[in-house]
C-alpha positions in Angstrom: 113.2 26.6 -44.6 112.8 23.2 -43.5 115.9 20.4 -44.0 112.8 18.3 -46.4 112.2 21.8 -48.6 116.7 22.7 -48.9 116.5 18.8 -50.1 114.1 19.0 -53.1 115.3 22.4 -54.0 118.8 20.4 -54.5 117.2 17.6 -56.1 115.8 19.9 -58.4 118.9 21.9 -59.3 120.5 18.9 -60.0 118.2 18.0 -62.0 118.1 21.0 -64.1 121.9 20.7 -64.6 121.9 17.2 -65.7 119.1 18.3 -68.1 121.2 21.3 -69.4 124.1 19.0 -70.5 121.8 16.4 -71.7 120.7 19.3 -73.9 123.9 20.1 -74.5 125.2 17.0 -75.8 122.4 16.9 -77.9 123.2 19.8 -80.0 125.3 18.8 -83.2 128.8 20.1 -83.3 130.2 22.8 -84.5 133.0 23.2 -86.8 133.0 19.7 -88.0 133.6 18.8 -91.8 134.2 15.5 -93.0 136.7 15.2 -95.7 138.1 12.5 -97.6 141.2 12.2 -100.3 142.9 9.4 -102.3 146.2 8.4 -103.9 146.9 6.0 -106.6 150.0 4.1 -108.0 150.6 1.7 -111.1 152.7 -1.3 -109.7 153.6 -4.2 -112.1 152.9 -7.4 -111.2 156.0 -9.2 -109.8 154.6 -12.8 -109.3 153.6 -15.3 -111.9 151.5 -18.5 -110.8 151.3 -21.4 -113.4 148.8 -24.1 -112.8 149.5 -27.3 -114.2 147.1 -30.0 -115.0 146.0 -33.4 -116.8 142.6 -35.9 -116.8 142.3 -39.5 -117.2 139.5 -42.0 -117.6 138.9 -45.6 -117.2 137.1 -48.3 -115.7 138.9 -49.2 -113.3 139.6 -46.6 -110.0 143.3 -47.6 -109.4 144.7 -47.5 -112.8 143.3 -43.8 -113.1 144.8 -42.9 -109.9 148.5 -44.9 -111.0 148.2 -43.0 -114.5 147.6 -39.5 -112.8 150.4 -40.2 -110.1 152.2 -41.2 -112.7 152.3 -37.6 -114.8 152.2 -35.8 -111.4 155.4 -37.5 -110.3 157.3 -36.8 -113.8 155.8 -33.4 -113.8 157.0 -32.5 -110.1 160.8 -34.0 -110.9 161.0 -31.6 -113.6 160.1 -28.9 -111.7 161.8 -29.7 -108.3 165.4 -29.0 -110.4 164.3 -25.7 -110.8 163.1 -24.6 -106.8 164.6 -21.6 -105.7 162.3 -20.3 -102.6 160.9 -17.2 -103.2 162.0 -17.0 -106.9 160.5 -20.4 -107.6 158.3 -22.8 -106.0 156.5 -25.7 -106.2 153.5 -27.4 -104.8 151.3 -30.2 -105.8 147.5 -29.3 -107.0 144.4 -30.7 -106.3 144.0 -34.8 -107.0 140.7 -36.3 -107.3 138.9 -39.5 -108.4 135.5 -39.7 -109.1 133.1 -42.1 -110.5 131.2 -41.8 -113.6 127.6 -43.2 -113.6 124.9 -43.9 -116.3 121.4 -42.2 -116.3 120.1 -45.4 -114.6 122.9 -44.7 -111.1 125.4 -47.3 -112.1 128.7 -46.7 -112.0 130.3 -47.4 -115.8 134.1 -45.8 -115.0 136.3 -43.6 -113.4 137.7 -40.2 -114.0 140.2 -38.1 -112.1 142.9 -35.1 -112.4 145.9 -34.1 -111.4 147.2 -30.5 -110.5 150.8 -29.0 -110.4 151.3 -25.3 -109.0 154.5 -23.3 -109.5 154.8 -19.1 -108.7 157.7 -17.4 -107.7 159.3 -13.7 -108.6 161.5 -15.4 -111.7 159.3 -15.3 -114.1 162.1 -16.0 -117.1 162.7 -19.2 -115.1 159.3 -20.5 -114.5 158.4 -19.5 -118.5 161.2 -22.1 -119.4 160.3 -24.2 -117.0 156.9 -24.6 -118.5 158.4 -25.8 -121.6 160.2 -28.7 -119.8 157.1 -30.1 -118.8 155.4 -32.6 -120.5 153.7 -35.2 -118.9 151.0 -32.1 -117.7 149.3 -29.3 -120.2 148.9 -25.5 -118.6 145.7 -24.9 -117.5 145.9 -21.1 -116.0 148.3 -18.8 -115.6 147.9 -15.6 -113.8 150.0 -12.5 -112.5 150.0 -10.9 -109.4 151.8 -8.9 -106.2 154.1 -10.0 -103.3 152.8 -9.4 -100.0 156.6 -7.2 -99.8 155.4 -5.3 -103.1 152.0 -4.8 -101.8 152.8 -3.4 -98.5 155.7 -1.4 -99.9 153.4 0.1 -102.8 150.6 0.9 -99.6 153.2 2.4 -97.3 153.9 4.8 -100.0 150.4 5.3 -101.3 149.1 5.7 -97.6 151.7 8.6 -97.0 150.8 10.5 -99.9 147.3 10.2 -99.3 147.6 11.2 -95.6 149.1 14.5 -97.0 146.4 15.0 -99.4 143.9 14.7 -96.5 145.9 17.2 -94.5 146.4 19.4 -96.8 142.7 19.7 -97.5 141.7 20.0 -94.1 143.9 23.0 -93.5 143.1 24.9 -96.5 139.2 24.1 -95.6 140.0 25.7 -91.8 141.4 28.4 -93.3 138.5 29.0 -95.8 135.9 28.8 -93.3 138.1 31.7 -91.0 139.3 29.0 -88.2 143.0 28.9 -87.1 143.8 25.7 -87.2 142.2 21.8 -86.9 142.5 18.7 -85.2 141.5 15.5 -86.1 138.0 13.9 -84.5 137.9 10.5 -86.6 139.9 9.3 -89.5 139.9 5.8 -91.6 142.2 4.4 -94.0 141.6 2.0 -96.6 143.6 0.7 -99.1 141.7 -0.6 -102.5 143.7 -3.0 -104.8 142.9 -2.9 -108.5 145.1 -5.8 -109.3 142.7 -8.8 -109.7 145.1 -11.4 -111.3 145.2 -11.8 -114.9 144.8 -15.3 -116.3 145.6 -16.5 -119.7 143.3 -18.7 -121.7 143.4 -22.4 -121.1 143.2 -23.6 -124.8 146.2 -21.1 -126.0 148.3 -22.6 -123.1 147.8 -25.8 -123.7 149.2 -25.3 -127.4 151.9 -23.9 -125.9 152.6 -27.3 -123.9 152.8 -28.8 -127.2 156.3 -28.4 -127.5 158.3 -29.4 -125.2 161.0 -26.6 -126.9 158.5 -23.6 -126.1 158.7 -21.5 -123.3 155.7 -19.4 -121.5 155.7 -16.0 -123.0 155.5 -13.8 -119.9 153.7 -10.5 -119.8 152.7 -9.5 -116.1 151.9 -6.0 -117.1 150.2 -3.6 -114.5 148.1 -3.2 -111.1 146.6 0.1 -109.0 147.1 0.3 -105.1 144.7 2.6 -104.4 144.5 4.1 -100.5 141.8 6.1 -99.4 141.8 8.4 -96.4 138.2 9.5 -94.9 137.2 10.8 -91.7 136.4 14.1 -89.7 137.9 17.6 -88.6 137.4 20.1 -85.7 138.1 23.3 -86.9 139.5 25.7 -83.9 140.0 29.3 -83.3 
């Protein structure tokens, strides 16, 4: 056999063999289920946001924007007595100014407003709080978790859901007559039911009324929900 003949015979082989485990690859797995599980917990809320605000009109820019200032600055002493990071916090809002025009493009006045934003953990103190302030009317308030909360309520979630998902995946092995498993893929989610809840701006601002009054407070509940999808080998 000549060395030109042994080489395309080798060539050829090769071929075939890179073909077979071309083919091989090809063919879908076997043993494989995809599972997935979930796990759910009720949190309640542990931080309360109160959003502050006030308008004012007028012809002329700069006495808008002294009679906002004005009611922002008597608004933010108020609360500044009452900081206590973490627990209570305070940040100034948006500020604007913005002309008014006719329908013929003219200018006729000026109107602007005036935000105040406090949040914290104590909600008691940030309730009595609102009642101290005057000078602005509540314009929202909504309820909501801590990033600590949150990943706490996750870490818990995650773990029981991760069981749930093992769990399954045994008992499915051991249905289908296989030994054991072992994990190919695997994602985890987590799916937080706990849009914040906001309270109606016209009730609020009758509760500014009084300056006596205090913010009821009701941050009722959320649902951290973690789900755990993915895919199996099952072994002999």
């Amino acid at each position: 056999m000549s060395a030109r003949t042994q080489g395309f015979i080798v060539a050829a082989c090769a071929w075939l063999v890179a073909g077979a485990a071309m083919a091989a690859d090809a063919l879908p797995p076997q043993g494989v289920v995809s599972l997935s599980s979930s796990a759910s917990m009720e949190v309640v809320r542990d931080l309360l946001q109160v959003t502050f605000g006030t308008t004012r009109e007028g012809l002329d820019a700069a006495a808008v924007q002294s009679q906002l200032k004005q009611a922002l600055d008597a608004a933010l002493a108020e609360a500044k007595r009452a900081v206590r990071p973490g627990q209570v916090d305070v940040q100034a809002g948006n500020f604007s100014i913005s002309p008014r025009y006719t329908n013929k493009g003219v200018v006729s006045g000026w109107q602007g407003s005036a935000e105040l934003v406090v949040d914290g953990r104590d909600m008691q103190a940030i309730g009595q709080l609102t009642g101290r302030i005057t000078t602005l009317t509540i314009s929202r308030v909504g309820y909501s978790l801590s990033r600590e909360l949150r990943e706490k309520s996750e870490g818990e979630v995650s773990a029981q859901a991760i069981l749930r998902y093992r769990a399954k995946a045994a008992d499915y092995a051991k249905q289908f007559g296989y030994a054991g498993y072992v994990i190919r893929e695997v994602s985890v989610n987590s799916n937080e039911q706990i849009s914040p809840r906001f309270a109606a701006a016209p009730q609020m601002k009758a509760l500014a009324a009084s300056s006596e009054e205090a913010l009821p407070v009701e941050p009722g509940k959320g649902t951290v929900t973690v789900n755990v999808s993915g895919s199996v080998q099952m072994n002999r």
